[in-house]
Structures are given as structure tokens and as C-alpha cells.
MIFIFI-330669 format. One record per residue (C-alpha): residue number from 0; residue in three letters; x, z, y. Coordinates in nm, 3 decimals, always signed. Layout:
@k: NUM | r: ALA | xx: X | zz: Z | yy: Y
...
//
This chain:
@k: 0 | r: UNK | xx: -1.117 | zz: -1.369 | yy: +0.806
@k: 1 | r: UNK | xx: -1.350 | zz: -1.064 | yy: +0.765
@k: 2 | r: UNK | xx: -1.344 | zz: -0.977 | yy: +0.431
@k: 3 | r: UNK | xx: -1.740 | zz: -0.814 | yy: +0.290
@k: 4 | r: UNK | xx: -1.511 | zz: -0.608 | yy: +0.009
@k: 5 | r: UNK | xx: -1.247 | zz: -0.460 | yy: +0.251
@k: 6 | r: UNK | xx: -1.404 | zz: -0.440 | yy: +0.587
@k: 7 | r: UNK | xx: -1.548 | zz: -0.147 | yy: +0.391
@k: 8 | r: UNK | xx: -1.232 | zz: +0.019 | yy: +0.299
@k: 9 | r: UNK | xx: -0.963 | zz: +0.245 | yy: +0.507
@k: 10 | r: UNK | xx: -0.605 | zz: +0.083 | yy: +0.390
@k: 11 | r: UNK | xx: -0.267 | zz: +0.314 | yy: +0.483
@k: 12 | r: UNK | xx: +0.017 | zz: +0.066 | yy: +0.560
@k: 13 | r: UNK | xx: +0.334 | zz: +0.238 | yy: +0.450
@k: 14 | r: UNK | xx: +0.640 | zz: +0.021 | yy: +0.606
@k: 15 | r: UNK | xx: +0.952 | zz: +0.169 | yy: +0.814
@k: 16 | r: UNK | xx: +1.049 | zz: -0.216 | yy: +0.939
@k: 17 | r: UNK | xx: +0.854 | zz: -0.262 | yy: +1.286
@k: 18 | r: UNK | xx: +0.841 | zz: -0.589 | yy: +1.225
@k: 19 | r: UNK | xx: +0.716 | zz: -0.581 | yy: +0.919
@k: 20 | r: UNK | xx: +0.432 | zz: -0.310 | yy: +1.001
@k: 21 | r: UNK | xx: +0.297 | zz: -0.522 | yy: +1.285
@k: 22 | r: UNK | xx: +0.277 | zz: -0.844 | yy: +1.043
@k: 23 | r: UNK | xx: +0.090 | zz: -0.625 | yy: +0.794
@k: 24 | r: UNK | xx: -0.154 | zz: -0.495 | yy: +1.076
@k: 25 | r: UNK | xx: -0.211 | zz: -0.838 | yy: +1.198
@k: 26 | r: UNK | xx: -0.332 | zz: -0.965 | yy: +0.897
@k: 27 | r: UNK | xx: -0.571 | zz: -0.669 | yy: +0.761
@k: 28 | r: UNK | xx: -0.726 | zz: -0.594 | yy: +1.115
@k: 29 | r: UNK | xx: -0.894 | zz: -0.961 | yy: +1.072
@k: 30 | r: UNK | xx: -1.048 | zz: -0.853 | yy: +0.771
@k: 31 | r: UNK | xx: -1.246 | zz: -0.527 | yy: +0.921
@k: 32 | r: UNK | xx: -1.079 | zz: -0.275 | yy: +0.732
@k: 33 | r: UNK | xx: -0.998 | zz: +0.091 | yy: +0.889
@k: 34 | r: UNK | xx: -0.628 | zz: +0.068 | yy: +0.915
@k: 35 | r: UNK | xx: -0.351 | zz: +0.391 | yy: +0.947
@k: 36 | r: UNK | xx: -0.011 | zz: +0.356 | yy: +0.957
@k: 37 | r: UNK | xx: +0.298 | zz: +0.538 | yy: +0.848
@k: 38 | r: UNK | xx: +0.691 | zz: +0.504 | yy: +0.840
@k: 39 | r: UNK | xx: +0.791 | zz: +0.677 | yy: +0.541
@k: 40 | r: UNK | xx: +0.713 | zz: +0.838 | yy: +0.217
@k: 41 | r: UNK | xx: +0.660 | zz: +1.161 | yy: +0.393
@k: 42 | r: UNK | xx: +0.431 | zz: +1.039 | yy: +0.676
@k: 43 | r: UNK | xx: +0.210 | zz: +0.870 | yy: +0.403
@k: 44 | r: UNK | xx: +0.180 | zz: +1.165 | yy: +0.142
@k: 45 | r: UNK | xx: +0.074 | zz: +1.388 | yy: +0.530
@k: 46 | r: UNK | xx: -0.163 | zz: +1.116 | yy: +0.582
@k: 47 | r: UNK | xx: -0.334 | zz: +1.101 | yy: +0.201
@k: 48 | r: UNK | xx: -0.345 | zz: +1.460 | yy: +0.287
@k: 49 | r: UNK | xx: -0.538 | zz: +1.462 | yy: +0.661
@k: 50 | r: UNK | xx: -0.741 | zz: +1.135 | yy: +0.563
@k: 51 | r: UNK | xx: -0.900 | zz: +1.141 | yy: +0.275
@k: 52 | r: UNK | xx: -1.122 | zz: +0.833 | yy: +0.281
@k: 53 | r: UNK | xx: -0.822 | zz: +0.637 | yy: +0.266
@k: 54 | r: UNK | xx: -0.940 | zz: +0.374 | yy: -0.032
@k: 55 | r: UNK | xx: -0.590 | zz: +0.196 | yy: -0.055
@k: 56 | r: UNK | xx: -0.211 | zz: +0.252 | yy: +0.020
@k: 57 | r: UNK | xx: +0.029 | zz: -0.062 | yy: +0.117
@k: 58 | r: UNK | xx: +0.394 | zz: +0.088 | yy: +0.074
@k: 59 | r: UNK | xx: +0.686 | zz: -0.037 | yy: +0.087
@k: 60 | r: UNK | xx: +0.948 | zz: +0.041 | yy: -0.173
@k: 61 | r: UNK | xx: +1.233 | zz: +0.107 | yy: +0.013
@k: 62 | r: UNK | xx: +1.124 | zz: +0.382 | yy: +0.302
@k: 63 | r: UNK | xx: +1.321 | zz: +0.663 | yy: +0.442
@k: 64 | r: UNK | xx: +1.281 | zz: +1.043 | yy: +0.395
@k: 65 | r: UNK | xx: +1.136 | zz: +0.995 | yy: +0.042
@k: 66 | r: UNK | xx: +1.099 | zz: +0.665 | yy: -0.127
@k: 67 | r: UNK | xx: +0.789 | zz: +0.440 | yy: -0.203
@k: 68 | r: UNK | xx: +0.884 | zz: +0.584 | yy: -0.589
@k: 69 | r: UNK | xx: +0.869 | zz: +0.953 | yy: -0.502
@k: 70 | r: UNK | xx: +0.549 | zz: +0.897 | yy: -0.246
@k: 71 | r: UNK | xx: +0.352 | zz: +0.726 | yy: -0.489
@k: 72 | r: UNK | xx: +0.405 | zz: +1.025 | yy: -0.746
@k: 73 | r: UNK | xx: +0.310 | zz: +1.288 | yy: -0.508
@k: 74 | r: UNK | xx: -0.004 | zz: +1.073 | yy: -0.383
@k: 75 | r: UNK | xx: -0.065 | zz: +1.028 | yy: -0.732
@k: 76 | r: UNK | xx: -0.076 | zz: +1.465 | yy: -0.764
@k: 77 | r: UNK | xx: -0.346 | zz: +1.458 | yy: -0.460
@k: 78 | r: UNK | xx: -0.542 | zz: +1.163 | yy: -0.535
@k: 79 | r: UNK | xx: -0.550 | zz: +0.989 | yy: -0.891
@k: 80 | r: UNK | xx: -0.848 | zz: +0.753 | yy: -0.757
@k: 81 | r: UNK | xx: -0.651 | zz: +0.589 | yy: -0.458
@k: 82 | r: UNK | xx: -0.494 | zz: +0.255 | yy: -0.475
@k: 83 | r: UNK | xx: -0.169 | zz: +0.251 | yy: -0.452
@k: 84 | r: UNK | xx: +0.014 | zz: -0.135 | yy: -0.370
@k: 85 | r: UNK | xx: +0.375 | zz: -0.171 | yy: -0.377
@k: 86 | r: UNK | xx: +0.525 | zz: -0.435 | yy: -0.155
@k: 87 | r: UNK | xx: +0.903 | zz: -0.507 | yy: -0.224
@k: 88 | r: UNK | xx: +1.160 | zz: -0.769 | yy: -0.198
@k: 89 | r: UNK | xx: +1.295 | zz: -0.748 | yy: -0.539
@k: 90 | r: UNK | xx: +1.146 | zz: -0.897 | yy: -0.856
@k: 91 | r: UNK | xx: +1.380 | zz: -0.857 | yy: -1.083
@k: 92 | r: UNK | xx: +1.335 | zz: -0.826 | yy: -1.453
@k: 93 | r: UNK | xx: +1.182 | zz: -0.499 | yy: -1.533
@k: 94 | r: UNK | xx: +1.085 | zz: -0.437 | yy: -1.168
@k: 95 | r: UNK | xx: +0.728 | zz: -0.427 | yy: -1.308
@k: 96 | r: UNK | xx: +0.749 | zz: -0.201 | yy: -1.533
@k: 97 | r: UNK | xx: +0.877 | zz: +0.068 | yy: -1.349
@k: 98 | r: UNK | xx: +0.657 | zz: +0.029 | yy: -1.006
@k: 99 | r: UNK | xx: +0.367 | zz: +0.073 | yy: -1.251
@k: 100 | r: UNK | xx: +0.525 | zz: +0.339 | yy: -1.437
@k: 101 | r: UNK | xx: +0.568 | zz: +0.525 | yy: -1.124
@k: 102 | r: UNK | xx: +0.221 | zz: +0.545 | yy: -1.010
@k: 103 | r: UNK | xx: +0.128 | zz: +0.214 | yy: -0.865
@k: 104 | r: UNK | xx: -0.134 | zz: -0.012 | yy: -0.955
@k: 105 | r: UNK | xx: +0.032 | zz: -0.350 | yy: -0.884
@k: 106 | r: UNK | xx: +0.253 | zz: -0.485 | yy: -0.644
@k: 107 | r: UNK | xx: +0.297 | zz: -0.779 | yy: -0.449
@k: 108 | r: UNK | xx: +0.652 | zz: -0.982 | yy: -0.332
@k: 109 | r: UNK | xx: +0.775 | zz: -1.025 | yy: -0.061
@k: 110 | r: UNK | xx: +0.781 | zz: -1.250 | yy: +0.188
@k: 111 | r: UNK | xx: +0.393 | zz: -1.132 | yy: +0.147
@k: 112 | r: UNK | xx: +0.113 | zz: -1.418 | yy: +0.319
@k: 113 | r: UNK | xx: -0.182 | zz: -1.355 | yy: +0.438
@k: 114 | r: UNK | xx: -0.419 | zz: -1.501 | yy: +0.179
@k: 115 | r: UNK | xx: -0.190 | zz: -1.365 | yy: -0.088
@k: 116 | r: UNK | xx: -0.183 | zz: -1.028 | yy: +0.062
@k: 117 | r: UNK | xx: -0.606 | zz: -1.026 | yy: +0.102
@k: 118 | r: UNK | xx: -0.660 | zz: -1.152 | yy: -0.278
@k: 119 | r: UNK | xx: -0.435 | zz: -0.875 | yy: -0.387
@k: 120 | r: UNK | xx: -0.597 | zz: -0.617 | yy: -0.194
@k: 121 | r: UNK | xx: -0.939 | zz: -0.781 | yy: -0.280
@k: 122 | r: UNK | xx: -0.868 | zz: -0.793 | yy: -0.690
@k: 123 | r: UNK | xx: -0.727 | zz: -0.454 | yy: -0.704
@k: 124 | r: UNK | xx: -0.920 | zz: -0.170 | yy: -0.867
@k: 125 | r: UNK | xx: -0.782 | zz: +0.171 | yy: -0.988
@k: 126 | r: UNK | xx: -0.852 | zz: +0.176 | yy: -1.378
@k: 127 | r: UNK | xx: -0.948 | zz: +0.558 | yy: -1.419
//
């Protein structure tokens, strides 16, 4: 499932559930992308930091230490070209609005599926 547009691109996976961050990996190391991982919020704004070809961010909403909310502000205050995903369980009414109001380009729902998860990552481009 190599992928021409992100086997090009270095993609920071941002999930605290082992589980979770394993699925994620599974998926995007098919598609020839540069992958780094972190736990939590603070991990991932010390990793926009030391890395900074990192072309998109994957993070979950709810993380320890600081949230996927206050990460993708600070990331935002290093890096306004980076793309930042949300992945969350909730899509509620509303739930939109604020995950792009906070600093993320989109978001996607989980449970997240492969070929879902690759067309997201694929269509995604920051709007500068």
C-alpha cells in the first residue's frame, strides 16, 4: 500500500493507548512514510522541536501531560506550516468547530481504517 504522496513525508503519531499506537504504525509504515512516535502532548511539541522535517502530526485528543488541544496550539507557535490531524472518539455537535479552532486542520473519527486513515492523510494540505 505504498503511497507516491506520503512515502515522501515524515508523519508524528501522537497516541498514549499502546494499542492504538501500534494500529496507527501498522498502517502508515505500508505506505513508506518516515514515522516518529510520541505519548503525549509534551513528547510531541519536544519532537516538532528536535525534528523538524516532520510534514504531518496524527494526535490524539485525549493525551496525558497536556492535551491534543493545548499541543496543537503550541505546535501551532513553532510551526504554522505543519499538518496537524486530530483523531478522536467523539463527534459530537460542535466537535468540529472547536478542533479546527484550536489549531488543527481536520480530523478524522474514530474507530479510524486504514483506507480512511491514508485518504485523509493523502487529501490534507495546510491552507497558509
Amino acid at each position: 500500500m505504498e503511497n507516491e504522496y506520503l512515502k515522501t513525508k515524515k508523519i508524528l503519531i501522537v497516541e498514549d493507548d499502546v494499542s492504538s499506537r501500534l494500529y496507527l504504525n501498522k498502517i502508515l509504515e505500508k505506505t513508506g512514510a518516515t514515522l516518529i512516535n510520541a505519548v503525549d502532548g509534551k513528547e510531541a511539541i519536544e519532537a516538532v522541536k528536535s525534528n523538524p522535517g516532520i510534514d504531518i502530526i496524527l494526535m490524539d485528543i485525549q493525551l496525558p501531560v497536556i492535551d491534543g488541544y493545548g499541543a496543537a496550539k503550541k505546535i501551532r507557535e513553532l510551526r504554522n506550516d505543519i499538518i496537524i490531524i486530530a483523531q478522536t472518539a467523539y463527534s459530537l455537535l460542535g466537535d468540529r468547530e472547536r478542533i479546527i479552532a484550536s489549531g488543527f486542520d481536520d480530523y478524522i473519527v474514530k474507530p479510524i481504517f486504514p483506507h480512511q486513515l491514508i485518504e485523509k492523510l493523502t487529501s490534507s494540505r495546510r491552507k497558509l
